[in-house]
C-alpha angles and dihedrals in degrees: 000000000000097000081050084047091044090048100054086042090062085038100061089043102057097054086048083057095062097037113107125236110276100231116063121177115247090244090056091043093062092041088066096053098049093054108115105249084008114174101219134105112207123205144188097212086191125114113261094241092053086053088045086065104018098047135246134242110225084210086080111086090208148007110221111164124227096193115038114203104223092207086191088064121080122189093199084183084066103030086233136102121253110288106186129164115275107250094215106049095113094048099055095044089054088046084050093044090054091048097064084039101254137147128224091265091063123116109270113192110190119192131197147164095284102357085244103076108056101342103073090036099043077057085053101049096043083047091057093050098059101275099126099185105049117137143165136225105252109228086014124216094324100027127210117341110241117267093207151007139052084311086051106155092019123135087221101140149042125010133074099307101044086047107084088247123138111273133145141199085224109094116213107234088206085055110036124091102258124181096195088071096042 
């Protein structure tokens, strides 16, 4: 029993070995998709509607939520509609992952709002599944919010968008969750 114990212990620590750091900047994010064969899938884990008025980066190769707004659902203790994980999540990253003809120990690279909400925790949970690489952007597409001062509240620094980095307010149909295809 101990030398099965003792196994699965090297095991375990050896995949650990290979596995990447979780956090990765925006501006590395977007040097490793630009690298020519690169083996990464890069997501935006955000609602559609959230990337219709907060933006998109066409860098990205797909936007799978990780959250879905119901938006037939109401939570009047909340004053919000219904947000739940996507059940399918997994399915469709693995779908997306197949399509650029990449395995499950590929790099996947999720992006949010913040990189706290459902970055961070979209990485987890892949990691968690069998997916060893997967990271998320830290400070995700707006970046932290201002503590202080006359832009108080403000996501003004930091993150994808106030980095300088490419990003739009035009959606790519080819690229953007849609349920109508679905």
């Amino acid at each position: 029993m101990k030398k099965l114990l003792l196994a699965a212990a090297l095991a375990c620590s050896s995949w650990l070995a290979h596995a990447v750091d979780m956090p990765i900047s925006a501006q590395d994010a977007l040097a490793k998709v630009q690298q020519t064969d690169s083996p990464v899938l890069f997501i935006d884990v955000r609602d559609p509607v959230e990337i219709m008025f907060v933006g998109f980066t066409d860098a990205v190769h797909a936007n799978i939520p990780f959250m879905l707004v119901d938006r037939t659902r109401w939570n009047a203790d909340k004053g919000v509609f219904v947000v739940e994980r996507n059940p399918a999540f997994i399915d469709q990253v693995r779908a997306a992952l197949r399509a650029r003809g990449l395995g499950d120990d590929a790099e996947i690279i999720t992006l949010c709002r913040s990189g706290s909400d459902r970055g961070e925790p979209s990485a987890q949970l892949l990691r968690e599944r069998g997916f060893p690489n997967a990271r998320f952007v830290v400070n995700g597409f707006q970046g932290d919010a201002r503590k202080e001062g006359p832009q108080k509240g403000m996501r003004t620094f930091n993150g994808w968008q106030n980095s300088g980095l490419p990003w739009s307010t035009k959606l790519d149909p080819a690229k953007i969750h849609r349920v109508d295809l679905h």
